[in-house]
C-alpha angles and dihedrals in degrees: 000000000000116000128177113225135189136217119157142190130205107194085335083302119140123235136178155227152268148172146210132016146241124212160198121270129248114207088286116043115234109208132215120257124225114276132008111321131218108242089023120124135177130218125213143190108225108204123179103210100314095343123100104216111164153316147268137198135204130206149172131193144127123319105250093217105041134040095212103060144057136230127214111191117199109198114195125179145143136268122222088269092066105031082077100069117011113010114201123163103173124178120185134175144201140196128212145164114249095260088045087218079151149001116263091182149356131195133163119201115211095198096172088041088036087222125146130204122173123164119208118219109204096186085185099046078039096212134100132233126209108205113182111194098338099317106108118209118219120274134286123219107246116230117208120291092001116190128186120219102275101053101041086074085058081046090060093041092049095047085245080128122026126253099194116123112286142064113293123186130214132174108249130185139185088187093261106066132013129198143143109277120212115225112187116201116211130203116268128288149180109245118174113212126180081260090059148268114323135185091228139168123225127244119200108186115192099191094178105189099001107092107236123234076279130027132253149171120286110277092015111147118213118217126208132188115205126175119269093232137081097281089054089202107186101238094174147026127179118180134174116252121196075259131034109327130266129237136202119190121185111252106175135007115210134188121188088348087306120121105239124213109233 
């Protein structure tokens, strides 16, 4: 299995991820479904302190080479702003049951840099593998229900992990480092994103050694914002950078290419 994966760096600074969309209305509103959605996607500003610059997209379908899984792509670039100083376009990929009870294969693809990094999951061997650009490390040992950082945001969504207020722990890998990753649940609150106004709960992910779906300095926590309600769409996302923080705020949710009203 062959996965492209993102990871992507803005002056050596770490960003961070999101996940599904919101919309504009036809003549007649579609409205969103509980839950992530195969063929949704969701469309989001990236800003650096007060500067917007990219994008990034998230989207789930179908895995194009089982059946049995799904695949969520994240698709980060850079807009001409920022093309200027610092180009990144990042794509990384991840595969899941249904359920996403836990990851089946991560890769990030560096297009600018032309590095690729894919991580194996053998669930009966029980162990990963972390391959860069075709040299593949030796193998981790897999803790249950491992996620990578990408699916770990579907798990929430799906109530694979809890997302009652606390701190919850799951085991995480980028292939080339596992550990348990503390996710701590706030309270609700109001956040207001280009996409509108959402009754949300906070995230705050401290992946200690695993690099996050964007990098970041050591000890850098990453915030996300998903809705308090049964879809659990990320509508937010603030992380630290070496300098300043980045910021990602959901513009736009899609199903099947139509803008859906959340």
């Amino acid at each position: 299995m062959s996965l492209g994966t993102g990871h992507f760096r803005s002056y050596g600074l770490l960003m961070n991820w999101h996940a599904p969309l919101f919309f504009m209305l036809m003549l007649s509103p579609v409205v969103a479904a509980d839950g992530p959605v195969l063929g949704e996607k969701a469309i989001y500003e990236l800003r650096w302190s007060y500067f917007a610059v990219g994008s990034v997209e998230i989207s789930l379908n179908k895995a194009d080479d089982s059946e049995e899984l799904h695949q969520a792509t994240l698709d980060a670039k850079a807009n001409a702003f920022m093309r200027r100083f610092h180009n990144f376009h990042t794509i990384i990929t991840s595969q899941f049951p249904p359920e996403i009870g836990k990851s089946h294969g991560y890769a990030r693809n560096e297009l600018v840099e032309e590095n690729t990094h894919e991580t194996f999951f053998d669930w009966e061997e029980e162990t990963v593998r972390y391959s860069k650009n075709g040299d593949v490390r030796n193998p981790l040992e897999l803790k249950p229900l491992t996620q990578d950082p990408l699916s770990i945001v579907f798990a929430f969504r799906t109530g694979a992990v809890p997302h009652t207020p606390g701190v919850h722990q799951v085991w995480v890998t980028d292939g080339e480092v596992i550990d348990l990753v503390d996710f701590e649940v706030s309270e609700p609150e109001t956040v207001k994103t280009p996409a509108g106004k959402f009754e949300t709960f906070r995230v705050t992910a401290d992946f200690k050694g695993v690099r996050a779906i964007f990098a970041r300095p050591d000890g850098a926590l990453i915030d996300v914002w998903l809705t308090n309600d049964e879809r659990m769409i990320p509508v937010k996302l603030k992380s630290e950078a070496t300098i300043g923080s980045f910021r990602s705020e959901l513009e736009e949710y899609q199903v099947d290419g139509e803008t859906v009203e959340l």
